[in-house]
C-alpha positions in Angstrom: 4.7 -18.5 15.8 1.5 -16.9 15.7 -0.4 -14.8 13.7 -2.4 -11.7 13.5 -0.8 -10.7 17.6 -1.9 -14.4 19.2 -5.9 -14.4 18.6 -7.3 -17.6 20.1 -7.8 -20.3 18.0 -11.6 -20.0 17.4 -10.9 -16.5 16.0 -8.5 -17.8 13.8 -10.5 -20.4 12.7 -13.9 -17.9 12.0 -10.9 -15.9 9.7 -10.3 -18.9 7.8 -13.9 -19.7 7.0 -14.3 -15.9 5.9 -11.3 -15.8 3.5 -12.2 -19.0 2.0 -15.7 -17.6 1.3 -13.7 -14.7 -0.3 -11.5 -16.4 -2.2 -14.4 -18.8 -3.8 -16.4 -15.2 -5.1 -13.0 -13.2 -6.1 -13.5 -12.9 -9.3 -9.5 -12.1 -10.2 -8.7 -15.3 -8.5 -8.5 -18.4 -11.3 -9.7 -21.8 -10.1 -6.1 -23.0 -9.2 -5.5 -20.3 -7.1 -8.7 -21.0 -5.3 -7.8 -24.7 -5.0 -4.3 -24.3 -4.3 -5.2 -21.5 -1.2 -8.5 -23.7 0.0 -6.1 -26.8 0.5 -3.0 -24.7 2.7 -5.8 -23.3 4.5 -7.6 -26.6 5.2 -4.2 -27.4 6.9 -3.2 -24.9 9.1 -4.3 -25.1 12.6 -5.5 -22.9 15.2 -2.4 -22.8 17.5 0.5 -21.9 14.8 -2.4 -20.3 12.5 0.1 -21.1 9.4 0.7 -24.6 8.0 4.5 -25.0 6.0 5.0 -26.9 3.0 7.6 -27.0 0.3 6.5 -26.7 -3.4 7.3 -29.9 -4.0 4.7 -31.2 -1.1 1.8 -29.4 -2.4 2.4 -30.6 -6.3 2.9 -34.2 -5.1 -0.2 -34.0 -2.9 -2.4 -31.7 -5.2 -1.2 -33.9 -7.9 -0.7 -31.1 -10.0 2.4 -29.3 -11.8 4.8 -27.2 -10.1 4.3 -24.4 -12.5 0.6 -24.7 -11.1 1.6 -24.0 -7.8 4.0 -21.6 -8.7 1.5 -19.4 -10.3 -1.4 -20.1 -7.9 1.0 -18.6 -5.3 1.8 -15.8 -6.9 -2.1 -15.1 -7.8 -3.2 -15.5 -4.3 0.4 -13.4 -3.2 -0.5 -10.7 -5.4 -4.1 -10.7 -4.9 -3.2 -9.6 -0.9 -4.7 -12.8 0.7 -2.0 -14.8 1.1 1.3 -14.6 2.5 4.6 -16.5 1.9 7.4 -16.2 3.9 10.5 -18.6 2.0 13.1 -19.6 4.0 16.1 -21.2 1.6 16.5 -25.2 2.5 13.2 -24.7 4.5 9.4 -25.2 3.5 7.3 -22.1 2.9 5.2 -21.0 5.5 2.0 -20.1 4.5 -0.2 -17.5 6.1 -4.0 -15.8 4.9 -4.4 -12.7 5.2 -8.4 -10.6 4.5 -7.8 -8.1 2.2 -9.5 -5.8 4.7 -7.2 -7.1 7.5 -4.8 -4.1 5.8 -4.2 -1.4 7.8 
């Protein structure tokens, strides 16, 4: 899979830097939604652009509740910079998104 119609890596990777500069000044974003989007962005890589993780990953690894992650997700989801894509029996996939990537 790739995102955003197969940019190269370093592209992707220049993205990621702006969007977490974004993320850290949007005001309408709590500080869990910033932590919870900086860490799934700190792991996706340059080739899949994405990183996958189940809920249950992310709360043992963030050490935090699941409720946490449910609602940083939906913050970041309805804030337009971050994408989920559920799968049933399969991890999320996680993908950023600039809010003036829209078109």
């Amino acid at each position: 899979m790739r995102n955003d119609n197969g940019e190269s890596a370093a592209a992707f990777y220049d993205k990621r830097r702006k969007w977490l500069d974004f993320i850290c000044e949007a005001p309408s974003l709590s500080d869990r939604a910033f932590r919870i989007g900086y860490w799934l962005a700190k792991r996706m890589n340059g080739d899949d652009q994405c990183c996958w993780y189940t809920i249950g990953q992310v709360v043992r690894q963030m050490r935090v509740s699941k409720a946490t992650v449910i609602r940083a997700l939906a913050e970041l989801e309805d804030e337009g910079v971050l994408v989920v894509v559920r799968t049933h029996r399969k991890p999320n996939v996680y993908y950023i998104r600039l809010p003036f990537d829209f078109g």
